[in-house]
C-alpha positions as CSV (number, residue, x, y, z in Angstrom):
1,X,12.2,21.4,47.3
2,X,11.4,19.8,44.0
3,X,10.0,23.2,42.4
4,X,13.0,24.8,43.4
5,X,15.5,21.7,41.6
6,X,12.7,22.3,38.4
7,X,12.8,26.2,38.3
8,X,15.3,27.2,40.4
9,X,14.7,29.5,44.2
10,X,13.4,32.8,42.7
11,X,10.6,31.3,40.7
12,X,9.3,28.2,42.9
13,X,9.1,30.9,45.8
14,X,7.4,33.4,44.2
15,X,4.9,31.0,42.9
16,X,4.2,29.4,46.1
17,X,4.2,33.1,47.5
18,X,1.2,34.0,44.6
19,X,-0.6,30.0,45.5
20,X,-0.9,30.9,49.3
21,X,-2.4,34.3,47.9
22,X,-4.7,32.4,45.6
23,X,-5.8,30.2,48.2
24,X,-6.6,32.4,50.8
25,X,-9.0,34.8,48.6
26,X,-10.9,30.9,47.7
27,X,-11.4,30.3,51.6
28,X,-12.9,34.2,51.8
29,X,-15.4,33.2,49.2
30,X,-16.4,29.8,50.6
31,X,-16.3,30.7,54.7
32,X,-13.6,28.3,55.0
33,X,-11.0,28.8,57.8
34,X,-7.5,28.1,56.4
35,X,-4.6,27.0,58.0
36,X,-1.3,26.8,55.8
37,X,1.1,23.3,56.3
38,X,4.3,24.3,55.5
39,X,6.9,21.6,54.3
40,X,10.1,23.8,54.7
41,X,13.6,22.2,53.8
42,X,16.2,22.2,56.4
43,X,18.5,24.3,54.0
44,X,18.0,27.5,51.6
45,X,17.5,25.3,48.8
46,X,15.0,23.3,50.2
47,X,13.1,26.2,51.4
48,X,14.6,26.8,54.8
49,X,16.0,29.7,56.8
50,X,15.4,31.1,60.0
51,X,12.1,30.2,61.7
52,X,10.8,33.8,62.5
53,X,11.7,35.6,59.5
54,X,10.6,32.8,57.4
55,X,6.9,33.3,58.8
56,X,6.7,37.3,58.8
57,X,7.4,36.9,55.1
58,X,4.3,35.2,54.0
59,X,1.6,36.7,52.2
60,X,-0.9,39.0,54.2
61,X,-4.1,37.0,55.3
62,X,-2.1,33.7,55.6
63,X,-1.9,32.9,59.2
64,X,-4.3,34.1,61.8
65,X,-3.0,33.1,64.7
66,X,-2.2,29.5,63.9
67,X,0.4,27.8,61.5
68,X,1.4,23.9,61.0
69,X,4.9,22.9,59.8
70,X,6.8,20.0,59.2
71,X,10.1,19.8,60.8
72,X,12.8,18.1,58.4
73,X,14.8,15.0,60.1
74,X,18.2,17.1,59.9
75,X,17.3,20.3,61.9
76,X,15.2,18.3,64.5
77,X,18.5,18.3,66.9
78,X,19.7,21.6,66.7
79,X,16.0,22.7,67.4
80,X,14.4,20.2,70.1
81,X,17.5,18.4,70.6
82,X,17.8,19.9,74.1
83,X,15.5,21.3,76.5
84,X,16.6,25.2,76.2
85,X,16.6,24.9,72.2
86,X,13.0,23.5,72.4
87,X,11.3,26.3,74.5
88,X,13.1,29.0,72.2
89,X,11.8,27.2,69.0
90,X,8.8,27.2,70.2
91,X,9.4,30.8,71.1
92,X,10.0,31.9,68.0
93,X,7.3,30.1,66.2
94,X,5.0,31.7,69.3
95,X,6.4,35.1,68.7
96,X,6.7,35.5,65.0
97,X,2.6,33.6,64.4
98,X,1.4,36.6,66.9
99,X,3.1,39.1,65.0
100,X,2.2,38.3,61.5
101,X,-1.2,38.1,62.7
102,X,-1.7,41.5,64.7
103,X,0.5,43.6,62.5
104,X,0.3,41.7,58.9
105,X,3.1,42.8,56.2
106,X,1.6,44.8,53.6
107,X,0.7,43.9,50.5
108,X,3.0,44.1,47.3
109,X,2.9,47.0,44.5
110,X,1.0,45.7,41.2
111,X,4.4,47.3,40.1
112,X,6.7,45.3,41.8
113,X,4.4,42.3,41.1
114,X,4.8,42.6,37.1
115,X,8.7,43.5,38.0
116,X,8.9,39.9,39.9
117,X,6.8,38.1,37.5
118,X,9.5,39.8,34.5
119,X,12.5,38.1,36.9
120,X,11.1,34.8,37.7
121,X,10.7,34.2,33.7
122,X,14.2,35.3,33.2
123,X,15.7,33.3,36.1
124,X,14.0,30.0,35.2
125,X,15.2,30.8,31.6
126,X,18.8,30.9,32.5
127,X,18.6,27.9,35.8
128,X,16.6,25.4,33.3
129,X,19.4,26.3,29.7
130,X,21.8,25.2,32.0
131,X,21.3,22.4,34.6
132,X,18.9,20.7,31.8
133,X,19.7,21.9,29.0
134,X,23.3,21.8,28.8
135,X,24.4,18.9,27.3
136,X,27.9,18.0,29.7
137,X,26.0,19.4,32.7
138,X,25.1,15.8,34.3
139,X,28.4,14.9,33.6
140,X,30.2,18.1,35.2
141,X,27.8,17.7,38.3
142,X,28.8,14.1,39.3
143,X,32.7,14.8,38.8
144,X,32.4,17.6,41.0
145,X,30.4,16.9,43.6
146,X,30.1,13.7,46.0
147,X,26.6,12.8,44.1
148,X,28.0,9.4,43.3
149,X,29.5,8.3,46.6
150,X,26.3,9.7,48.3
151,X,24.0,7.8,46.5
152,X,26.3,4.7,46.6
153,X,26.5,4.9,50.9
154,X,23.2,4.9,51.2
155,X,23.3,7.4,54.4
156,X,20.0,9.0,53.4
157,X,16.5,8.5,54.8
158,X,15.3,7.1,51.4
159,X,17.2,6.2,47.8
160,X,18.8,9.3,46.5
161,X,17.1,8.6,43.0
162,X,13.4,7.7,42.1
163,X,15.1,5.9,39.1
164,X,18.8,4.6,39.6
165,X,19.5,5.3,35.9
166,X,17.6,9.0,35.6
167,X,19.6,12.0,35.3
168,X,18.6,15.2,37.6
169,X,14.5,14.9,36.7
170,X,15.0,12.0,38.5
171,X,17.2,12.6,41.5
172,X,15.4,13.7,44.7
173,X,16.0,17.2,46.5
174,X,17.9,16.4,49.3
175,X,21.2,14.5,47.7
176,X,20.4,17.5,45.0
177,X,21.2,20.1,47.3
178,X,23.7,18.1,49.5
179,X,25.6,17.7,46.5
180,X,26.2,20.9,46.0
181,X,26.8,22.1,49.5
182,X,29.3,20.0,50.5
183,X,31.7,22.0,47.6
184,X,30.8,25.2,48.8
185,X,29.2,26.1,45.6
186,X,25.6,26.1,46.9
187,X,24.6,26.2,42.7
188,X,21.3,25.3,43.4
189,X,20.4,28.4,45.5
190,X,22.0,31.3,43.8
191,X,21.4,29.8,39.8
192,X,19.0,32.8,38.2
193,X,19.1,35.4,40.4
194,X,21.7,36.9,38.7
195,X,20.3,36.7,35.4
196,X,16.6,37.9,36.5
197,X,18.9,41.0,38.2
198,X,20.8,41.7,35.2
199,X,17.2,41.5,32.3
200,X,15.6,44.0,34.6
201,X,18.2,46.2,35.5
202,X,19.5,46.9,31.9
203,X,16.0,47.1,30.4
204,X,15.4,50.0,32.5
205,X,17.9,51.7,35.2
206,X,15.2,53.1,37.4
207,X,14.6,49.0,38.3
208,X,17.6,48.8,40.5
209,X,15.8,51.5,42.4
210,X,12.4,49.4,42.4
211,X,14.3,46.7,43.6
212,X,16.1,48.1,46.4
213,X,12.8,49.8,47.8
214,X,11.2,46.4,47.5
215,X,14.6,45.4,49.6
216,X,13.3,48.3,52.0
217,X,9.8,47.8,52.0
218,X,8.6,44.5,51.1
219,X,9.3,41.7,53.7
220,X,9.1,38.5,51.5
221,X,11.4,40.2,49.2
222,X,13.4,41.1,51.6
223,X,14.2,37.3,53.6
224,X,14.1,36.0,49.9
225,X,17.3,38.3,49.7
226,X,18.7,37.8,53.0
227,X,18.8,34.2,52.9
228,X,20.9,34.1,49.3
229,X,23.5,36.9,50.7
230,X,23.6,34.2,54.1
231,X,24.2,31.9,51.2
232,X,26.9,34.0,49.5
233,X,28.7,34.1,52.5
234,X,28.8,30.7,53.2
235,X,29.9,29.9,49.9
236,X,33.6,29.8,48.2
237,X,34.4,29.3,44.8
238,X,37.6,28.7,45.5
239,X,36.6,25.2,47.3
240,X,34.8,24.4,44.2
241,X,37.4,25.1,42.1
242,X,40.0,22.9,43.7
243,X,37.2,20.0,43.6
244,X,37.1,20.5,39.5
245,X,41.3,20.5,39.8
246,X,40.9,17.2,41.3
247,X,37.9,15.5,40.1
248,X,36.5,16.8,36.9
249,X,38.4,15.9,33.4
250,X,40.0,19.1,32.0
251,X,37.8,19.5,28.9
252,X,35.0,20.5,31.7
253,X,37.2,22.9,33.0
254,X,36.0,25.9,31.2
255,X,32.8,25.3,32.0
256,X,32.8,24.7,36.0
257,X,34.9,28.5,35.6
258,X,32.0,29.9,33.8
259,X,29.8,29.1,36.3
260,X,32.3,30.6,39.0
261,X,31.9,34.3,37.0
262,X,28.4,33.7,36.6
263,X,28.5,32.9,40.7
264,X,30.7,36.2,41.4
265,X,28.7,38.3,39.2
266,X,25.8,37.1,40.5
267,X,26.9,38.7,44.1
268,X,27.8,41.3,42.7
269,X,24.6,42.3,42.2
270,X,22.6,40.9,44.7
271,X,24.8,43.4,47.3
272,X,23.7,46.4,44.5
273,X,20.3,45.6,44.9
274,X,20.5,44.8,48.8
275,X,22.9,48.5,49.1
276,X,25.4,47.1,51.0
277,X,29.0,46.8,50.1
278,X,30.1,43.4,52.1
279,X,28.2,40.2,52.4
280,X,26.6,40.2,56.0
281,X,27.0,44.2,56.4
282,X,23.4,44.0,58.5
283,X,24.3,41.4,60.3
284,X,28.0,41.6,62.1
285,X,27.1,38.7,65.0
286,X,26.3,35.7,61.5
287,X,29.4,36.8,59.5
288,X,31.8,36.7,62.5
289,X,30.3,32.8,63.5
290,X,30.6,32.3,59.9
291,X,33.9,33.7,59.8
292,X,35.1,31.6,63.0
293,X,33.9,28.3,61.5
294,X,35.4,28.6,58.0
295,X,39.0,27.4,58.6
296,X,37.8,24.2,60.2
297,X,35.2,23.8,56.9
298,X,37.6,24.3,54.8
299,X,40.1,21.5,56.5
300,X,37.3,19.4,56.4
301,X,36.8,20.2,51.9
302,X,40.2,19.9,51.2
303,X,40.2,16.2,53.0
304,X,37.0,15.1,51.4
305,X,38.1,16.6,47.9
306,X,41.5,14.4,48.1
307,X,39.6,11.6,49.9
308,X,37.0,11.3,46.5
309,X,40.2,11.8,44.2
310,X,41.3,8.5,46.0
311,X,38.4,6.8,45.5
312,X,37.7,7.6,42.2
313,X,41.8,6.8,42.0
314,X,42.9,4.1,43.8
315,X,46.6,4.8,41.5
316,X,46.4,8.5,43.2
317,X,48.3,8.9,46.5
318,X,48.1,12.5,48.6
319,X,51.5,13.7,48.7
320,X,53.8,12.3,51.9
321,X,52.4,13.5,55.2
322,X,54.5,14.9,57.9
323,X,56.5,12.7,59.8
324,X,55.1,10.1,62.1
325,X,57.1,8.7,65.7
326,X,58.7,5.0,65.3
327,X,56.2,4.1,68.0
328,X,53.0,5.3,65.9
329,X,54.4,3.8,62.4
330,X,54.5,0.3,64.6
331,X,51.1,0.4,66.1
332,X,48.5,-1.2,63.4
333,X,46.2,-2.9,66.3
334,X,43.8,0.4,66.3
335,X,43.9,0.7,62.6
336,X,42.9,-3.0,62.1
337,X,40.4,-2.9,64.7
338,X,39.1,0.2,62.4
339,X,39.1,-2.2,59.7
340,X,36.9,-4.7,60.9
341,X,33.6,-2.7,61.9
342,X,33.4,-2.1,57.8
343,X,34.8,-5.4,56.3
344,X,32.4,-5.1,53.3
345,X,33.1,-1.2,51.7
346,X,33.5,-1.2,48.3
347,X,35.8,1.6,49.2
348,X,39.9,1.1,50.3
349,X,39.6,0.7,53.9
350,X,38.9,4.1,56.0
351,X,37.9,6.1,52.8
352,X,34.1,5.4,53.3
353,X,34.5,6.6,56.8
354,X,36.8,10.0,55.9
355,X,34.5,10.6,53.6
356,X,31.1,10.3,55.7
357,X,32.9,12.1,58.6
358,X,33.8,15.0,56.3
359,X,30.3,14.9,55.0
360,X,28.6,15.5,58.2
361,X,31.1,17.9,58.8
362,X,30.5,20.2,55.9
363,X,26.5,20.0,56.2
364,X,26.9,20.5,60.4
């Protein structure tokens, strides 16, 4: 989580890829049996994705028939929450530790090692001139995003910030990512990949090649892919763009669409490199769930987007809504009962709720 909001996904994977390498050739020298604790994020940012391709991704050598994880407090209910989802869980962890450790992935190419190590440098580069660098970044990120109102509501497990007055050195992973999800911009995830693409590719043609037989051959590289394409399709800068119409002063306007290019081109590539020519091409049964659930997301950003414009607003009011029956317009005993369960938001009455509703919503 927190090498990823420091260096961005390429890099902090990679080098956690190359530390599990390093540490397994250290318990070979000593006789020591090593079992790897994996701290995974719920979410792509924070290190997540699907349980079984996750494990057959790690380095050769790195689990032998035993693996320990920690389960983040957001995924525990759509994984144990019910009887069914627990045995298949544990199915897949079952399944996917037996088959990294009778048929092990093979090792990488010393070529496509230097070619990775040339990408992370390039990546980080470009995620690190931008989200610390930048001088109106901090500024751009809490107009656009719920940050603010997150931190504020307190909904988390812990603080959002290690200091309340830090800027993003100091705010934690989770609220980081969050942030960014709930627009649909998913900034976090995707931020480098398409400059580390675009250094290697026009230093030498023949790379694209390299990288799409490391697509083919290499699994890491391949679920490192995967998992930013899943991202991709998720995504839609077209939801983060109507937050910055809303939310962010129009002097920051030019930036939030530079990032959007730097998002599209960024796909661009990634499907050159991964030889498809949709997002999701390999996997039809994702992109139509994905594909079902979008219009009721996108209800669901368009109401938080306004709902934050009112708070941030209190002068702003949503343009009239459709009519409502005599009988409705009369009835305030359900609203005021509403009311009362919240006396003491420092939000107009029923915002803080929207909002939170539309939160969990988004993140579901």
């Amino acid at each position: 989580s927190d090498s990823g909001k420091d260096a961005g996904r390429l890099s902090a994977a990679w080098q956690l890829y190359k530390a599990q390498e390093d540490l397994v050739k250290v318990a070979k020298e000593f006789g020591v049996k090593l079992t790897m604790f994996h701290g995974r994020g719920g979410t792509v940012g924070r290190g997540g994705g699907p349980t079984h391709l996750a494990i057959l991704s790690q380095p050769p050598d790195t689990i032998h028939g035993s693996l320990r994880v920690t389960v983040q407090g957001e995924v525990i209910e759509q994984s144990f929450g019910e009887e069914h989802l627990c045995f298949r869980t544990l199915q897949r962890y079952t399944a996917a530790t037996l088959e990294h450790s009778m048929c092990p992935p093979a090792s990488p190419e010393p070529e496509w090692r230097e070619l990775l190590d040339e990408m992370a440098v390039a990546a980080t580069k470009e995620y690190r001139s931008i989200v610390f660098h930048e001088p109106r970044f901090v500024e751009y990120f809490r107009l656009a995003t719920p940050e603010l109102e997150y931190g504020r509501m307190n909904i988390g497990s812990r603080p959002s910030k290690r200091k309340p007055s830090g800027g993003i050195e100091s705010l934690r992973a989770i609220p980081w990512i969050f942030a960014w999800t709930q627009t649909r911009f998913h900034l976090p995830v995707w931020l480098g990949f398409g400059a580390a693409f675009k250094h290697v590719i026009d230093k030498d043609i023949k790379n694209l090649l390299m990288l799409q037989e490391m697509y083919t051959r290499w699994p890491f590289f391949r679920v490192t892919i995967d998992l930013i394409e899943m991202v991709f399709a998720k995504g839609d800068p077209g939801i983060a763009a109507l937050y910055d119409k809303l939310l962010v002063s129009e002097d920051l306007w030019p930036f939030g669409e530079q990032l959007r290019n730097n998002y599209n081109e960024t796909k661009n590539l990634l499907l050159q490199v991964a030889g498809h020519k949709d997002l999701l091409e390999g996997n039809p049964y994702l992109r139509q769930r994905l594909r079902l659930r979008d219009s009721y997301i996108t209800t669901l950003n368009a109401c938080q987007a306004y709902t934050l414009k009112r708070i941030r607003d209190p002068n702003y009011h949503v343009t009239v809504r459709p009519h409502l029956s005599k009988e409705i317009m009369e009835s305030h005993k359900a609203a005021a009962e509403l009311v009362k369960l919240n006396p003491t938001s420092e939000y107009a009455p029923g915002l803080e709720d929207t909002l939170i509703l539309t939160m969990k919503g988004i993140a579901a």
